[in-house]
N, C-alpha and C positions, 0 to 999 in steps of 0.2 A: 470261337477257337475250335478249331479241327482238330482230330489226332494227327496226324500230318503238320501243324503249326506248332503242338507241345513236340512231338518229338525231336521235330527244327530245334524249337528252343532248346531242350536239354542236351541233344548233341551238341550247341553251343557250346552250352555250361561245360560240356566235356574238352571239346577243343580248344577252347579262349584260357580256359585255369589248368595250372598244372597240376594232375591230378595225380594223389598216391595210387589208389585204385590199379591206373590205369600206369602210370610211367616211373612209380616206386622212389627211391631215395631223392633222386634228382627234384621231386614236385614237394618236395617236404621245406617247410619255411617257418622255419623257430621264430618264437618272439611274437609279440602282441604285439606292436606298432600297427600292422594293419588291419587285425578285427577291431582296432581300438577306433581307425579312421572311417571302417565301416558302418560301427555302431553309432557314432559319432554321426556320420553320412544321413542313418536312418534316425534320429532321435533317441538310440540306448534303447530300446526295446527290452532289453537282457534286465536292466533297472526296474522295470515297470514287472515282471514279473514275479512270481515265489519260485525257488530254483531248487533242485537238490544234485548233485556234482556226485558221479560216482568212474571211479577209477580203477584203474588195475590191470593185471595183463590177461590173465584168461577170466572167465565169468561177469565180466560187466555186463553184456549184454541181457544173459538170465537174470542177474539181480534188478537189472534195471525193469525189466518186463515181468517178473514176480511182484515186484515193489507197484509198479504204475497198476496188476491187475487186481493189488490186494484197498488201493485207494480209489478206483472204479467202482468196489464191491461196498466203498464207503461213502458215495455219493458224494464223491468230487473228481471231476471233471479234471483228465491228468493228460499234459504232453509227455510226450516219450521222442526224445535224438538222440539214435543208433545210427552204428556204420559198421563194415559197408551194406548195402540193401545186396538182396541175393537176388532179384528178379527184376525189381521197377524202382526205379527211383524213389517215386514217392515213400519208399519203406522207413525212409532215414526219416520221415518226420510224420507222426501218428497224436491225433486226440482223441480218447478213451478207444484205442487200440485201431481205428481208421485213418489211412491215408491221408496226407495231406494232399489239398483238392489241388487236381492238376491246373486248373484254372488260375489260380493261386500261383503257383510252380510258374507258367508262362507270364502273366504280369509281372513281377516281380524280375525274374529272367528278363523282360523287358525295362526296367528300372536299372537292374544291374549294368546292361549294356550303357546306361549314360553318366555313369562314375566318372568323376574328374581320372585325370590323365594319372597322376598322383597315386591313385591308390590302384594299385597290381595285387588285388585278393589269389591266394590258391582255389583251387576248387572248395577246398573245405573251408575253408574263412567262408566262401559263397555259400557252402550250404548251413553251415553255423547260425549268419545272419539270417537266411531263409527261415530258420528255424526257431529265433528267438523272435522274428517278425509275425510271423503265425499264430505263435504260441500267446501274442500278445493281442493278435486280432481276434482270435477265440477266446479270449479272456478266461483263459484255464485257471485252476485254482493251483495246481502244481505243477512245474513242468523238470522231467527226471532229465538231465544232462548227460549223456554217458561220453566221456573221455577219448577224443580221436588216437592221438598217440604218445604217449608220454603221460604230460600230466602240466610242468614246470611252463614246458612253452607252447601248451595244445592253444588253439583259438579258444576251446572253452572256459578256458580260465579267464577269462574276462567277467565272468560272473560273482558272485559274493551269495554264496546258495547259504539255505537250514542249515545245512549238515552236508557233510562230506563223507567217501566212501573208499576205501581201496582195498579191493576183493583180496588180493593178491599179488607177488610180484615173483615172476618168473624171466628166465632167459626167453627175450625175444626183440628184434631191431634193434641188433648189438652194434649195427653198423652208425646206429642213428643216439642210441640210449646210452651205450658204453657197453664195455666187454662184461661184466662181471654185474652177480645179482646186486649188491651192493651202489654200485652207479643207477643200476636202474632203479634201485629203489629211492634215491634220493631225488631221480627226477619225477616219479611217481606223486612224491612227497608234496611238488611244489603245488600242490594244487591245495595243501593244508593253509587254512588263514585266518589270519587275526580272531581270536575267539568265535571261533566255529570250530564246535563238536566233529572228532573225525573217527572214524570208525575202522577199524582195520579185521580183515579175515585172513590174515596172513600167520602161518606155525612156525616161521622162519625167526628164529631170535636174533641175528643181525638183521632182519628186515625193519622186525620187530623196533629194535631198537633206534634204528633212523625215524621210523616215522612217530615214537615217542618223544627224540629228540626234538622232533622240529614243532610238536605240538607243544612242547615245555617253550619253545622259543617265540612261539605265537599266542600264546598262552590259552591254545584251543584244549578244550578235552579229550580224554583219548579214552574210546572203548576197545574191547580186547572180543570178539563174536566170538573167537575160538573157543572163550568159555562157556556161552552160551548151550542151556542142553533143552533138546526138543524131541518128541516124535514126529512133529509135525509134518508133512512128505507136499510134495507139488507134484501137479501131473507133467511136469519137464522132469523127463526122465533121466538118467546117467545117475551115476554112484558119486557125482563130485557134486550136484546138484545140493545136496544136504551142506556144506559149507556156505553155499552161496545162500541157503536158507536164512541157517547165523544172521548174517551179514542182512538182513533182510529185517529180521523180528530187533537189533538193533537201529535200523535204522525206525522202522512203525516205531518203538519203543522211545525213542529222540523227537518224533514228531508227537506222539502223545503228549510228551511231556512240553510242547510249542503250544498247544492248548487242538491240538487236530483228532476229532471222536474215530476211534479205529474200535472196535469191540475183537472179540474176540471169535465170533460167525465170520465175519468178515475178513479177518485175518485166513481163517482155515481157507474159509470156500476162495480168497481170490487167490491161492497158492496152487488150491486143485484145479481153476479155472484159468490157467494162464494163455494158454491156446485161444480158449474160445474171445477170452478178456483182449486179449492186445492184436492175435495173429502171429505169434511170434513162434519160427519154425527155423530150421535148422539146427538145433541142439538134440540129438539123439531120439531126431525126427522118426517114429515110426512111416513110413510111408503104404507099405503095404503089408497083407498079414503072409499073402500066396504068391509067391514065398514073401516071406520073411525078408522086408529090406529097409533097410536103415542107413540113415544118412547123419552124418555130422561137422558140423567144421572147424573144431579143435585141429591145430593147423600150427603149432608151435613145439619143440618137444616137450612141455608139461602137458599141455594138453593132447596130444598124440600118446603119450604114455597113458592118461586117461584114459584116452578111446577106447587103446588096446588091452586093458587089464579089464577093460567092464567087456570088453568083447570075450574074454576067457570063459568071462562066467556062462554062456551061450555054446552049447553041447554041440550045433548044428555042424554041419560042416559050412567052410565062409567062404564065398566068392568076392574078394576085396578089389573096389575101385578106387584104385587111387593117384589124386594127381599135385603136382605141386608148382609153387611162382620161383622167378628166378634165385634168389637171396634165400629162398631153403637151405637147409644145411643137409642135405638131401644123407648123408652118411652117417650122420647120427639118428637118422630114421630108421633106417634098413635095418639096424639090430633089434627094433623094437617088432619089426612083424612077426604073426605065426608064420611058421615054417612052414604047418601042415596045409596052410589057405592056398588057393588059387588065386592069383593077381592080376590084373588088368592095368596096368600105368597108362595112364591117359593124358594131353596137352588139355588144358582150361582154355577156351576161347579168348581170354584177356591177357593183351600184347604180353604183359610180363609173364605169361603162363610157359610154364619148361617142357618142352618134348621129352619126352622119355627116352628118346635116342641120344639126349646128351649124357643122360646118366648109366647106359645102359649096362657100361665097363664096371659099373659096383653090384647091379643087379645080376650078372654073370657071376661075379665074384662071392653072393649071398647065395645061390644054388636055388633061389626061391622059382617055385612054378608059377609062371609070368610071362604074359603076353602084353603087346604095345600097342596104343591106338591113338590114333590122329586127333580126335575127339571124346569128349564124356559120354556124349548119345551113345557111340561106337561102343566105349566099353561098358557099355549100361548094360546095351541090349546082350554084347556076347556072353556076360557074364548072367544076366535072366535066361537066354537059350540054354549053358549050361548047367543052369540051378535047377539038380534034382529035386523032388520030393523029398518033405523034411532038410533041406537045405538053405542058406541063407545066403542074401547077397547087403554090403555095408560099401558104401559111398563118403567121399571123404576126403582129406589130407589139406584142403582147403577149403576157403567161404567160395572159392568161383566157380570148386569143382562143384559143391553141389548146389550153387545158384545157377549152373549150366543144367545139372540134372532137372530142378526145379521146374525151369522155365521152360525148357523141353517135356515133364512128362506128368508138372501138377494138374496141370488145365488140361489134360487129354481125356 
């Protein structure tokens, strides 16, 4: 196989499924019917493994890549499926924090192509299967799940994990989840079952209360991480990173008690070792020290309020690049930036990414100093040309603005 033959192949995988990523609501396909027919296709794969199902709206990703580096450090051998990847495909499926082998990715891509007529997978069904096939061929001791969208009708619910997780439930894919947190949380929910322990990091007390509801109805147990009190710190940095910690030392604390040896070494160091453990970048990525710049892709307004309250505590002056996809709600963002920052609104390379010239009639109307650019490179670089000394520049508003940064400027 060539890079030229994988690339062929994954471009497939992109053109042939409809992909969220790439074509947003329209590619989105509730209901297990067809991961059912595809696992079914492969032999259940998802069966043959030990699973753990973590959910939510902002933080699954960290909890999932805290949690896989802190069972690395415990010498077991752990899958990790995340989405979306910010650079290469292969990101969305990792064991003990390494790529899934592109060679792998093309076979399989070659497999896929010869599915009965029958079964029309989305892209993410495609790489769900990809992933629980993997995980089974590497005969991983644990493989961490994390939640495409939703929860009730994501393809990953096909699974029957340890333990169950939902970091959180926040306003986001109101067009897809429902208008109100409360709808969302109850699709969140569906992913609780039949006595499997669930774990929730959520301070919301009608959050709260749905997803204890539904644990009394499955008669899973319910832990509460909120209450959970630690010093313990992870080198994934942001001040929201400490919740998703909780949610982390409950979940080790549930597999503990599965009969799985975690000590207490191992707990610390794979918390401070998450970087080097899994690869896992883009959460309040230092990238450089000169200047100072920083990327993140909290990309929803909880997690945008996030970014922006931990960016206060940063004295610098900011050169903020920021860009957004279409279904933003681009007007309840603008009240959350500093005033005093320099702005850069940039289009993301990915078909659903928004020119800044469609919103420009609000950014006039915010008085914010703010220039537009066709590109992320574009406002990368203008914004490093204008970063004095002692100044900083932050990268952001989406996973694709700063997987365009990434892959334009980690390898250089």
């Amino acid at each position: 196989m060539t890079s030229q033959e994988y690339q062929e192949a994954v471009d497939w995988l992109f053109i042939q499924a409809p992909n969220y990523q790439i074509d947003g609501q329209k590619a989105y396909k509730p209901g297990l019917d067809n991961i059912r027919k595809l696992c079914d296709f492969f032999g259940n794969p998802q069966d043959k493994i030990k699973t753990i199902h973590i959910g939510g709206t902002n933080g699954k990703g960290s909890t999932s890549n805290m949690l896989a580096s802190v069972l690395q450090e415990s010498g077991y051998k752990t899958g990790l499926y995340n989405s979306p990847h910010l650079i290469d495909f292969t990101e969305r499926i990792k064991v003990d924090g390494k790529n899934c082998d592109k060679e792998f990715v093309y076979d399989f891509i070659q497999k896929l192509k010869q599915l009965p007529s029958e079964i029309q997978p989305s892209f993410f069904e495609f790489t769900t299967i990809m992933a629980f096939e993997y995980f089974y061929q590497q005969k991983v001791d644990l493989a961490i799940i994390e939640v495409g969208l939703g929860g009730r009708l994501d393809s990953t619910n096909i699974i029957r994990p340890l333990v169950s997780a939902i970091t959180n439930v926040r306003l986001d894919h109101q067009n897809i989840l429902g208008d109100t947190i409360e709808e969302i949380a109850r699709e969140k929910a569906g992913i609780i079952k039949e006595n499997i322990k669930i774990i929730s990091g959520d301070e919301n007390p009608s959050v709260k209360e749905i997803i204890t509801n539904k644990a009394k109805k499955t008669c899973s147990a319910f832990v509460d991480a909120t209450k959970i009190e630690t010093t313990l710190e992870s080198d994934l940095k942001g001040n929201y990173q400490k919740k998703n910690i909780k949610v982390v030392l409950a979940l080790v604390n549930e597999l503990k008690n599965q009969g799985f040896e975690i000590n207490d070494e191992n707990l610390k160091s794979g918390l401070l070792n998450v970087h080097r453990n899994t690869n896992f970048i883009g959460r309040w990525y230092e990238f450089s020290k000169e200047p100072l710049t920083i990327c993140d892709t909290g990309h929803n307004q909880a997690g945008l309020e996030e970014v922006f309250n931990q960016l206060k505590g940063y004295s610098q002056h900011k050169h903020i690049v920021l860009g957004f996809v279409n279904d933003k709600k681009i007007d309840e963002v603008i009240p959350m930036l500093p005033s005093e920052a320099e702005f850069y609104f940039v289009k993301p390379t990915i078909t659903r990414g928004r020119h800044p010239e469609d919103y420009e009639y609000l950014l006039k109307k915010s008085e914010l100093n703010y220039k537009i650019f066709n590109s992320v490179q574009d406002g990368y670089l203008s914004a490093k040309q204008n970063c004095k000394d002692g100044e900083m520049v932050f990268i952001g508003g989406s996973n694709f603005v700063v997987g365009d940064f990434l892959e334009k400027n980690l390898l250089i």
